[in-house]
C-alpha positions as CSV (number, residue, x, y, z in Angstrom):
1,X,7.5,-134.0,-52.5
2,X,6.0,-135.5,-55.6
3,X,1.7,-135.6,-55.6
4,X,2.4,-139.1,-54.0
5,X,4.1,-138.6,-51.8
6,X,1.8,-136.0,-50.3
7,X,-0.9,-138.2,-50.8
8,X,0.9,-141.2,-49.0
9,X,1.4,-138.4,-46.0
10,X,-2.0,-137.7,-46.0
11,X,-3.1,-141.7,-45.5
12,X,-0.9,-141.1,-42.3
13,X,-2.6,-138.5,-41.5
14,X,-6.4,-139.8,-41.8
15,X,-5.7,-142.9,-41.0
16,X,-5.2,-142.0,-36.9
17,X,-8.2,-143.6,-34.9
18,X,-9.5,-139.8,-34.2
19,X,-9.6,-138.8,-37.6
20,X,-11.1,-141.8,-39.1
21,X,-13.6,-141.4,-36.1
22,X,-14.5,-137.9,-37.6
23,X,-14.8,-139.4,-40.9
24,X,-17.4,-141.4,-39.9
25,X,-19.1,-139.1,-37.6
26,X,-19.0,-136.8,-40.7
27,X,-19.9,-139.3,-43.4
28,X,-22.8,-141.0,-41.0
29,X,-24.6,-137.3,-40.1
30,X,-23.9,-136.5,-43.8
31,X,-25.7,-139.0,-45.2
32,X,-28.7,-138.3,-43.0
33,X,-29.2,-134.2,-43.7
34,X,-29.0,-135.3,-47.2
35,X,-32.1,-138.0,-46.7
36,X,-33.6,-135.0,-45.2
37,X,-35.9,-133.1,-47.6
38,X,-34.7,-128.9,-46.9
39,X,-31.6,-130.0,-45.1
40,X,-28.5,-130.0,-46.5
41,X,-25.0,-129.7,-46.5
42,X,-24.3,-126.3,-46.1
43,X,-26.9,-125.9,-43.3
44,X,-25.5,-129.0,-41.6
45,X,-21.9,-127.1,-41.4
46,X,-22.7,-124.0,-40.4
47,X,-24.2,-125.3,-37.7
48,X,-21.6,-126.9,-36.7
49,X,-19.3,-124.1,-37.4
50,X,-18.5,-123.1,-33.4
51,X,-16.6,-126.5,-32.8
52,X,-13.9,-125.0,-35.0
53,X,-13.1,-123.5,-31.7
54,X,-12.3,-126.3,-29.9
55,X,-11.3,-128.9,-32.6
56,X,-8.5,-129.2,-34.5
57,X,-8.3,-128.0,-38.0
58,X,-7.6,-131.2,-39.9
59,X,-10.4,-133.3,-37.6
60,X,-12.7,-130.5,-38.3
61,X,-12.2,-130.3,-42.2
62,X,-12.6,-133.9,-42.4
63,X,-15.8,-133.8,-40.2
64,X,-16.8,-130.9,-42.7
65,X,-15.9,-132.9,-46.1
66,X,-17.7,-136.0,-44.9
67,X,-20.8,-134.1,-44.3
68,X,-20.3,-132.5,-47.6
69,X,-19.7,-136.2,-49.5
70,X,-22.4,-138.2,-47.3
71,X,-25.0,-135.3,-48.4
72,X,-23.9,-136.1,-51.9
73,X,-24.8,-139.8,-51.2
74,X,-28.1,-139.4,-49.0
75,X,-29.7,-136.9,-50.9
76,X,-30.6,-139.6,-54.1
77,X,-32.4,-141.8,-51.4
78,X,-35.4,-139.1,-51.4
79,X,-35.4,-138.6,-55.2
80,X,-35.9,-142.4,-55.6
81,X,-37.7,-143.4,-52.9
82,X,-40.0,-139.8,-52.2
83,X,-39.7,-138.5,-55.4
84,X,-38.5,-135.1,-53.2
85,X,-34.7,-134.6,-53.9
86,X,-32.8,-133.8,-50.4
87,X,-30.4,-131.4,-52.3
88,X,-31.1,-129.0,-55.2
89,X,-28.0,-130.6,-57.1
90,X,-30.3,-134.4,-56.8
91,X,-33.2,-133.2,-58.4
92,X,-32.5,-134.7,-61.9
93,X,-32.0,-138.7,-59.8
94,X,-36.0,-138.1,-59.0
95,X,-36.9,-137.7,-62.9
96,X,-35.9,-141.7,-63.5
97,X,-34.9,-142.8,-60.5
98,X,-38.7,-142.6,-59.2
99,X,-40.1,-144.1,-62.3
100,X,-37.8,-146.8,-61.4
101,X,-39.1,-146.8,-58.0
102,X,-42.6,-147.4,-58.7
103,X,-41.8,-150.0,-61.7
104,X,-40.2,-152.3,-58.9
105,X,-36.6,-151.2,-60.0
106,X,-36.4,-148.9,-56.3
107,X,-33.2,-151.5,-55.9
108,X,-30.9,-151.4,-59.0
109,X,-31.6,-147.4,-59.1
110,X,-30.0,-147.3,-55.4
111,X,-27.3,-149.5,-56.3
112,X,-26.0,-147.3,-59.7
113,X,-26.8,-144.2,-57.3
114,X,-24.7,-145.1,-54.4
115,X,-21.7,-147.0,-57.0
116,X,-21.5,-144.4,-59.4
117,X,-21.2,-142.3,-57.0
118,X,-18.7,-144.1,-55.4
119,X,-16.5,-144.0,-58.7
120,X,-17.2,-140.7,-59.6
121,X,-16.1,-139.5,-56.1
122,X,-13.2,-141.2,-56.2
123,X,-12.3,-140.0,-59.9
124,X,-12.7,-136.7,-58.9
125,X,-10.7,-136.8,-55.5
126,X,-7.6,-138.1,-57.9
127,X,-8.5,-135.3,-59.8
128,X,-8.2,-132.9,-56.6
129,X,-4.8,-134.4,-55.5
130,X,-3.3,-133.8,-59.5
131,X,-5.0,-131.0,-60.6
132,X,-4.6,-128.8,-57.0
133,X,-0.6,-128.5,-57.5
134,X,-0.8,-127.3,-61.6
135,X,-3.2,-125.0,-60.4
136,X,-1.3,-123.6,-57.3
137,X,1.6,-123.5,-59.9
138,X,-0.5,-121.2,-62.1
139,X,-1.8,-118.9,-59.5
140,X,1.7,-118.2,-58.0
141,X,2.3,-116.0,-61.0
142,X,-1.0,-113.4,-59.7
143,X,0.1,-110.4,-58.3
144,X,-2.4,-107.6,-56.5
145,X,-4.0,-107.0,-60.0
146,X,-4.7,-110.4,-60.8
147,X,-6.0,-111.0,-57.7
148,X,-8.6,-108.8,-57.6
149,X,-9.4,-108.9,-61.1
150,X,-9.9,-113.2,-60.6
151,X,-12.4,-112.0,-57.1
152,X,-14.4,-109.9,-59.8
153,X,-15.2,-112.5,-62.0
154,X,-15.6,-115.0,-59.4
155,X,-17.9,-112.1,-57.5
156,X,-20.0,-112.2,-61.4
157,X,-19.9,-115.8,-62.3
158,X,-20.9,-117.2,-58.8
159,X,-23.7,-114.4,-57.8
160,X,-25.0,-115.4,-61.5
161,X,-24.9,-118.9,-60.8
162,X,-26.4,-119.0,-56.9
163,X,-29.4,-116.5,-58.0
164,X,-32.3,-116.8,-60.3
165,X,-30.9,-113.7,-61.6
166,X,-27.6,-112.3,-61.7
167,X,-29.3,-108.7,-60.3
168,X,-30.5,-110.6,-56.9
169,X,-27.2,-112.8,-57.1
170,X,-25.7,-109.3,-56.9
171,X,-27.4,-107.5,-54.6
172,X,-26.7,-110.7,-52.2
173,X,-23.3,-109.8,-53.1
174,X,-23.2,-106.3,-52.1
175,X,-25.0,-107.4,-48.8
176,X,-21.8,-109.3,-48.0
177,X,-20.0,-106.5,-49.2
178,X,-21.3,-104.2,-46.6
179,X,-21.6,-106.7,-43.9
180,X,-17.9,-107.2,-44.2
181,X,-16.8,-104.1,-44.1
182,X,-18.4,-103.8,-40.5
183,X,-15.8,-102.9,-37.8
184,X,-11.9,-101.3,-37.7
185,X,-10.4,-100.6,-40.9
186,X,-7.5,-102.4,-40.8
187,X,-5.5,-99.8,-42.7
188,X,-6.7,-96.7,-41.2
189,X,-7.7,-97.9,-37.9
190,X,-11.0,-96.2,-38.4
191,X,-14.5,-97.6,-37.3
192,X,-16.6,-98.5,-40.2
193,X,-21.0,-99.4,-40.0
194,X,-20.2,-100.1,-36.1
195,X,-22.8,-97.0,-35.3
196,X,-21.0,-97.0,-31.9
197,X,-21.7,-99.9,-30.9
198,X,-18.5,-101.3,-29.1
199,X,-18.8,-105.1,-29.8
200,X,-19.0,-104.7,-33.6
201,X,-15.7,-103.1,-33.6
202,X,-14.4,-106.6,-34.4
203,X,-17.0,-107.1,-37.4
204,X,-19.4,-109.6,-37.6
205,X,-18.0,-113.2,-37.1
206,X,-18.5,-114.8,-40.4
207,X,-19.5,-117.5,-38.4
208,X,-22.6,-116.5,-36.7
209,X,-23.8,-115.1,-40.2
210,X,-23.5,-118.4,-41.9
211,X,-25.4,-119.7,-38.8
212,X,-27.8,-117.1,-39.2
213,X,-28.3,-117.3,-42.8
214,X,-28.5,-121.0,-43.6
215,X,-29.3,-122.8,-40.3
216,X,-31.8,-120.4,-39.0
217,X,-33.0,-118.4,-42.4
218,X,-33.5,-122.1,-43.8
219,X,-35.0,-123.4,-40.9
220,X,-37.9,-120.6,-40.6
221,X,-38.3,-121.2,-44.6
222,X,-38.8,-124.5,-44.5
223,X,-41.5,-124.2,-41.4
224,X,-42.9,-121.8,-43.4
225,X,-43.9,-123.6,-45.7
226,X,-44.8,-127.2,-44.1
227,X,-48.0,-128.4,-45.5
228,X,-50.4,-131.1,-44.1
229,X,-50.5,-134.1,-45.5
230,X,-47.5,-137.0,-46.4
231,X,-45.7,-137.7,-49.5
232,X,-45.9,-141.4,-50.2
233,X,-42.4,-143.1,-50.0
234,X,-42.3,-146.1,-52.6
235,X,-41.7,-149.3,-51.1
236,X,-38.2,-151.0,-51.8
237,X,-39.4,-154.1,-54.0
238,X,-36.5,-156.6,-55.9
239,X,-32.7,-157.1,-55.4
240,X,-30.4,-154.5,-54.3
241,X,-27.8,-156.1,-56.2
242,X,-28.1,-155.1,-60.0
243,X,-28.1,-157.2,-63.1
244,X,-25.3,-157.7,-65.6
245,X,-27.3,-155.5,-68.3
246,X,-27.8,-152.9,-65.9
247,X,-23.8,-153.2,-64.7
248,X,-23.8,-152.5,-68.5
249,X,-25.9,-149.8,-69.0
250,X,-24.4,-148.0,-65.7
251,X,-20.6,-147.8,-66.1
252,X,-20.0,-145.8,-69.2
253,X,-22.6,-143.1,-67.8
254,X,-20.7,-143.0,-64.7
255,X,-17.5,-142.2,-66.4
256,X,-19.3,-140.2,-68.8
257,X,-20.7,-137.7,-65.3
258,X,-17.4,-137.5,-63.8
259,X,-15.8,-136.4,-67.0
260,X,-18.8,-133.6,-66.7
261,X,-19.0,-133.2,-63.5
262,X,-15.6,-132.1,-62.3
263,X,-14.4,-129.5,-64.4
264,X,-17.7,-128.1,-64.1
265,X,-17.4,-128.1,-60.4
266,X,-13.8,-127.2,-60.2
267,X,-15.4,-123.8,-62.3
268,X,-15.7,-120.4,-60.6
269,X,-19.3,-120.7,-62.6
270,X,-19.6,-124.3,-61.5
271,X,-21.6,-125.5,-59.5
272,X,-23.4,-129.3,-59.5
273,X,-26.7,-128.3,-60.9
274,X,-25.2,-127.8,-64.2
275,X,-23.2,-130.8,-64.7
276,X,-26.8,-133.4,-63.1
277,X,-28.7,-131.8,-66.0
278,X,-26.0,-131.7,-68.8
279,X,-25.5,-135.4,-67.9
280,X,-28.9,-136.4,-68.3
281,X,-29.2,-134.6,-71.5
282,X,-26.7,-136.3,-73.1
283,X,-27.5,-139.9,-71.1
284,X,-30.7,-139.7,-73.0
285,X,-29.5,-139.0,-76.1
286,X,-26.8,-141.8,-76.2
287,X,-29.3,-144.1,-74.6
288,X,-30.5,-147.4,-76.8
289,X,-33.4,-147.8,-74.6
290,X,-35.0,-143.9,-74.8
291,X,-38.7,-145.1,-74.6
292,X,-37.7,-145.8,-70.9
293,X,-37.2,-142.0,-70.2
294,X,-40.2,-140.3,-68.6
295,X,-42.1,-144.0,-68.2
296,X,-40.5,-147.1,-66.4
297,X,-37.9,-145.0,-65.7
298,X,-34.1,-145.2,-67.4
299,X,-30.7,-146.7,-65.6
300,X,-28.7,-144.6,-67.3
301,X,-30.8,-141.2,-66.5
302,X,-29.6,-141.9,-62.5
303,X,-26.0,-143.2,-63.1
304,X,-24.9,-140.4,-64.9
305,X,-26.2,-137.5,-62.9
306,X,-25.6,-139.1,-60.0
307,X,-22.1,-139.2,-60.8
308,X,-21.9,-135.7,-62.5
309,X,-23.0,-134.5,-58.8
310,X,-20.6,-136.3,-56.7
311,X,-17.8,-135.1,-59.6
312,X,-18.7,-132.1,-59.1
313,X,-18.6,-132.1,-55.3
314,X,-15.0,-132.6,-55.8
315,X,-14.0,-129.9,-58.2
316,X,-15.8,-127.2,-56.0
317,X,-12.4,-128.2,-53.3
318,X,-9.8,-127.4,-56.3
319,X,-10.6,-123.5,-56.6
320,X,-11.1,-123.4,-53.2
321,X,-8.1,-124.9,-51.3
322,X,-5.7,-123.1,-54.2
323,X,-7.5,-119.6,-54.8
324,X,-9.7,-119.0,-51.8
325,X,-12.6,-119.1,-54.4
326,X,-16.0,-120.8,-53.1
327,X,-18.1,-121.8,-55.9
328,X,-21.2,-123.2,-54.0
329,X,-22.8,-122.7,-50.9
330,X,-20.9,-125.4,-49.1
331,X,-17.7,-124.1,-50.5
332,X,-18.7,-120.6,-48.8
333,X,-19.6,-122.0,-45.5
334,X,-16.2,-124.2,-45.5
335,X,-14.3,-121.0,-46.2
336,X,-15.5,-119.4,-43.4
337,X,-14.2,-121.8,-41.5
338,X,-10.7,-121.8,-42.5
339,X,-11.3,-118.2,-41.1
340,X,-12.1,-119.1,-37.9
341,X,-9.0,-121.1,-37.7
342,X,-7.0,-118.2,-38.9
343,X,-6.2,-120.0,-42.4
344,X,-5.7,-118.0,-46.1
345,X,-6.7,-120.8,-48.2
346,X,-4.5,-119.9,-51.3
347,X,-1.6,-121.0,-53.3
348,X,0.7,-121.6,-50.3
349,X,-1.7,-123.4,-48.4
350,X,-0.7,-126.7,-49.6
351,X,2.5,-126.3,-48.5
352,X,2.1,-124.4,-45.3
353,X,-0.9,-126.5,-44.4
354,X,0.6,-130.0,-45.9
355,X,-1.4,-132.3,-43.2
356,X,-4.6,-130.3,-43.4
357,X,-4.6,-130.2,-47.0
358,X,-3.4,-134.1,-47.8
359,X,-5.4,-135.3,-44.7
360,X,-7.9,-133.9,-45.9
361,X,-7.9,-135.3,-49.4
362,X,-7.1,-138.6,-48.1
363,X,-10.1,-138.6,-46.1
364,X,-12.4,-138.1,-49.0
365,X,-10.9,-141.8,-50.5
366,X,-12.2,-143.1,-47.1
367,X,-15.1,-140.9,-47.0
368,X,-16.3,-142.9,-50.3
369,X,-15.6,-146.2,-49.0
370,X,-17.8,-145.8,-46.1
371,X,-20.6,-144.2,-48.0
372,X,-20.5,-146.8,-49.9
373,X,-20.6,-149.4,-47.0
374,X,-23.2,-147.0,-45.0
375,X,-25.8,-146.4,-47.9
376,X,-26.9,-149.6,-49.5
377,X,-27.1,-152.1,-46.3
378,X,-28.4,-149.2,-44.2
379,X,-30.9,-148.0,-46.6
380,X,-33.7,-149.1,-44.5
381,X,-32.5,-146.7,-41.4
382,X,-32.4,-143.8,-43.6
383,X,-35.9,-144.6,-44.8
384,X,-37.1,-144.2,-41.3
385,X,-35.5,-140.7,-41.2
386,X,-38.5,-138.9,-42.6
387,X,-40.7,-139.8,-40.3
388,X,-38.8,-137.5,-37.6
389,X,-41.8,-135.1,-37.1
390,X,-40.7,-131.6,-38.8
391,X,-41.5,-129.3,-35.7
392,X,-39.2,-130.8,-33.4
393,X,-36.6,-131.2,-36.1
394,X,-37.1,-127.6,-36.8
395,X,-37.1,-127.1,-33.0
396,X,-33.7,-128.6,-32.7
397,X,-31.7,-126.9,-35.1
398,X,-32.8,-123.5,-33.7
399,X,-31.6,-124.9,-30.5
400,X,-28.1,-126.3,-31.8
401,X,-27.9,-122.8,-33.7
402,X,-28.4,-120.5,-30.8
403,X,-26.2,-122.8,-28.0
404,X,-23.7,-122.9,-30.5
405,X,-23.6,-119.1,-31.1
406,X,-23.4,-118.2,-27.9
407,X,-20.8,-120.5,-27.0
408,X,-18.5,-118.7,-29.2
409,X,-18.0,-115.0,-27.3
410,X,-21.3,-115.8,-24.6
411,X,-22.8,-112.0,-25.8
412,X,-25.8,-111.5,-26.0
413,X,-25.1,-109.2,-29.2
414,X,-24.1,-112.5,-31.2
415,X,-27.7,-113.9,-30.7
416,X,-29.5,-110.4,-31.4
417,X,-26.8,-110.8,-34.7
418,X,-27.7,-114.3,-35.2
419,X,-32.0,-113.8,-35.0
420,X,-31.6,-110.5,-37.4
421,X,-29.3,-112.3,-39.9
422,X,-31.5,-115.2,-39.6
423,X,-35.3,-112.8,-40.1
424,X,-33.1,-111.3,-43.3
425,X,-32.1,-115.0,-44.3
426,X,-36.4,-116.0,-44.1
427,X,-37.0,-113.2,-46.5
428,X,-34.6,-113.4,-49.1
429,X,-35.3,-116.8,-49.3
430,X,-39.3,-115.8,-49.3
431,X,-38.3,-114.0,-52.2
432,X,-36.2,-115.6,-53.8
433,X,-32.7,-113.8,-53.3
434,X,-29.3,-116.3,-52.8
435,X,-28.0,-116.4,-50.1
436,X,-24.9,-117.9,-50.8
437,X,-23.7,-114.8,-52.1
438,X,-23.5,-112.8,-48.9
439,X,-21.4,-115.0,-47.2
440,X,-19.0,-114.9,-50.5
441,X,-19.3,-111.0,-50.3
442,X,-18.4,-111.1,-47.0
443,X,-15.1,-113.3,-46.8
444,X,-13.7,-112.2,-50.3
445,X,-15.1,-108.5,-50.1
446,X,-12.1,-107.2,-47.4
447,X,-9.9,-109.5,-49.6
448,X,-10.8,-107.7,-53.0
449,X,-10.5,-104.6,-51.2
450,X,-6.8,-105.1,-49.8
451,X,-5.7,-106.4,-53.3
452,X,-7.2,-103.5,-55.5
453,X,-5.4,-101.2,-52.3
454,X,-2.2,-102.8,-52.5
455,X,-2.6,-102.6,-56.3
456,X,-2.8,-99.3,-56.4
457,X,-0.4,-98.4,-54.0
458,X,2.2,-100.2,-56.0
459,X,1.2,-98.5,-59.1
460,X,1.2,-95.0,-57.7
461,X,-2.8,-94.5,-58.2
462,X,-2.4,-95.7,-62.0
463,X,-5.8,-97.7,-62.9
464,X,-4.0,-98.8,-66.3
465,X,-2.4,-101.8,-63.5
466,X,-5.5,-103.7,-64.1
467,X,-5.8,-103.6,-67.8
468,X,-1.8,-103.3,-69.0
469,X,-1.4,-106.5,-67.1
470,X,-2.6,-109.6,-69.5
471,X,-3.7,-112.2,-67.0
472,X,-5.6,-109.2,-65.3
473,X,-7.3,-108.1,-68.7
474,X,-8.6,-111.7,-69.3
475,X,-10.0,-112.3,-66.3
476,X,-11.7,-109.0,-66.2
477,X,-12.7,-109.5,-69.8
478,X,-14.0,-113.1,-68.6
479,X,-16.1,-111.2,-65.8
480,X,-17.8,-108.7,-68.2
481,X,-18.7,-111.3,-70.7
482,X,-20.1,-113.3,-67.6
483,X,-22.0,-110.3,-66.6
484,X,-23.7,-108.7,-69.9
485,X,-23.6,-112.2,-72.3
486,X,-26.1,-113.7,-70.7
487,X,-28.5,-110.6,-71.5
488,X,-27.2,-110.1,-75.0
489,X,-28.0,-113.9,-75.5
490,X,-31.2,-113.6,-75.0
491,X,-31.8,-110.5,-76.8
492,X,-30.3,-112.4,-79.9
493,X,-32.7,-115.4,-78.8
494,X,-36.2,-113.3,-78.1
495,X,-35.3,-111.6,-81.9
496,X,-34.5,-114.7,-83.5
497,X,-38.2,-116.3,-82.0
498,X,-40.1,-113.1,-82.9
499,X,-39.0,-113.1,-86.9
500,X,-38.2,-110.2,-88.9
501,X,-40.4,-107.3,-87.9
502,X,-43.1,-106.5,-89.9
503,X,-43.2,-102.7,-91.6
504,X,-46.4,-101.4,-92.7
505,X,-46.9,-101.0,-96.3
506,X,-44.6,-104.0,-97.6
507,X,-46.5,-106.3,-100.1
């Protein structure tokens, strides 16, 4: 069937009163966690992770890519309002969109966050449904090799991009790794890191380490470091409804974000951080009105980055759903849940899993029509979110995270998993170590390790598979760039600052 076709299949598909209920469940709670300061999307879904065992893949995905969108959304009500972005990927809406705030503008820089991100969301979900098949197309081609070399230089690009460094972004990585490898080897059939214990002979679930990790790692961070006092939230002055200059000023940003923000997303090096600020640069550049930056606060300086993010929430789906490869957080955590159901995202998924896949796209057109309904009327209510005392919200998603753990298997051994993954969770975040790349390491490690085995075995032990191939050259070409560039860069740049040195003696 023709793109269209599929799509059209898919409406079918979301559009059944369950799903659509999902939707809004997952577009409602979505918008919420990312009001939230600390919370977000990736948190939200791990925690909800164990209803993949009683829910049904495509009502679950949709649940999943509601929360992802809605956090999308939400998460620009705290930069503009509180000055504190609810998501990392928001932090470039607080720049303007506060000074807007406090100039009496809180309206019109609501209304160009929650539109342009309703067009940007919608461009890039087109961009999913056409861009997923050519890619599929392309990756049908990989063979052992390939594969394994692409997992390399996602394992480079994406530990680089998560971290502060690409050597913590790494070691994450090699936590994974070894987590992973926990339990029977399923070539061998011989125990691996189980240290006789019988209940790791399985491994440990991916599941109850995301939960670990994010819900309760995050959770202890955040009460960590709760501080007494209140940020002031900026009362909502003026119109909601924005003016024909400012309908003016916003529309060509938005266009201009998308165009960034998805191919940057859909990027194994992606991510939405990059695309918010690259937006912003060049919004500020293009602008007529730059005295506006940095004092009353610019238009433009929200509508683009605020579309760049919600772009870019929709090309982290395209390397997923085609290549298996997560290239944020969320992407990771959602990955993990295609485990659970027993799913190889991949190039065949969209044909062996048409009404996940298609319902699942068609939900995210839905998705942005309700955000868009749910954020600019409702804006009050999710104003009123932050004053939810942050002990007993902290309280509550310990609870939620432990319940839901032991629902999965009721052993005890999960929750003694789920407390130590969540003590090593506190402390990388303490100091500043990813932890987005563990769960990568984890779900793509025993995959990188059955390619390079079934590589080899088809090559006879000959290493010269993974360079004589082309494809397989490039991409592990693409990964060692990605790893050393960055430091010969700035090498080039600290020599370049310093001058030519100075030799004793010269005139």
């Amino acid at each position: 069937m023709s793109t269209l076709e599929q799509l059209a299949h898919g409406f079918s598909v979301a559009f059944t009163p369950v799903n659509l209920l999902w939707c809004l469940l997952g577009t409602t709670l979505g918008t919420a966690i990312g009001v939230l300061p600390g919370l977000g999307p990736a948190l939200t879904i791990a925690l909800l992770l164990p209803i993949t065992y009683q829910v049904a893949p495509e009502a679950s995905f949709i649940l999943f890519a509601g929360i992802y969108y809605g956090a999308m959304y939400g998460g620009s009500t705290t930069s503009i309002l509180l000055n504190t972005p609810g998501e990392s990927a928001t932090i470039v809406t607080a720049l303007e969109g506060n000074k807007m705030a406090r100039s009496g503008r809180g309206g019109a820089a609501l209304a160009t966050s929650a539109i342009g991100s309703f067009v940007a969301g919608t461009l890039g979900t087109l961009g999913v449904a056409f861009l997923a098949p050519v890619v599929v197309k392309f990756a049908l081609a990989f063979g052992p090799a390939e594969y394994f070399s692409l997992m390399v230089l996602a394992f480079i690009t994406v530990s680089a991009v998560l971290g502060s460094s690409s050597v913590r972004g790494l070691t994450s990585l090699f936590a994974g790794f070894v987590i992973g490898m926990i339990g029977v080897d399923l070539q061998t059939g011989q125990p691996r890191f189980t240290f006789g214990t019988t209940e790791l002979l399985d491994g440990v679930d991916v599941i109850i380490a995301a939960v670990g990790l994010f819900a309760v790692g995050e959770t202890l961070y955040m009460a960590s470091r709760r501080y007494a006092g209140k940020d002031e939230i900026v009362p909502l002055k003026g119109s909601l409804y924005m003016t024909a200059a400012e309908w003016g000023r916003s529309w060509k940003a938005w266009l201009r974000g998308a165009a960034i923000g998805f191919p940057i997303g859909a990027m194994p090096a992606g991510g939405a951080e990059i695309p918010t600020f690259l937006s912003y640069a060049i919004e500020k550049k293009l602008s007529k009105h730059k005295e506006e930056f940095g004092t009353v606060g610019a238009i433009e300086g929200v509508a683009g980055p605020e579309a760049a993010n919600n772009a870019s929430a929709a090309g982290v789906l395209v390397p997923m759903l085609t290549l298996g490869l997560p290239t944020s957080a969320t992407a990771a955590i959602m990955l993990s849940a295609f485990q659970s159901y027993g799913i190889n995202p991949g190039p065949l998924l969209l044909t062996t899993q048409a009404n996940l896949v298609w319902g699942l796209i068609a939900s995210l057109f839905i998705a942005n029509v309700i955000l868009v309904i749910l954020n600019l009327p409702l804006i009050g209510l999710w104003v009123r979110l932050l004053k939810i005392p942050a002990p007993q919200l902290y309280a509550g998603i310990l609870v939620f995270a432990t319940v839901g753990t032991y629902g999965i298997s009721q052993s005890p051994i999960d929750l003694v998993i789920l407390y130590l993954l969540g003590a090593a969770g506190f402390l990388m975040r303490r100091f500043d170590f990813p932890t987005a790349p563990v769960i990568i390491g984890m779900i793509l490690g025993p995959l990188a390790e059955t390619q390079f085995r079934r590589a080899m075995t088809i090559s006879n032990g000959d290493w010269s598979v993974f360079y004589k191939h082309p494809l397989s050259l490039t991409l592990l070409t693409l990964a060692f760039i990605g790893l050393v560039g960055p430091h010969i860069w700035a090498f080039i740049e600290h020599r370049r600052r310093r001058g030519p040195e100075h030799v004793p003696g010269d005139a």
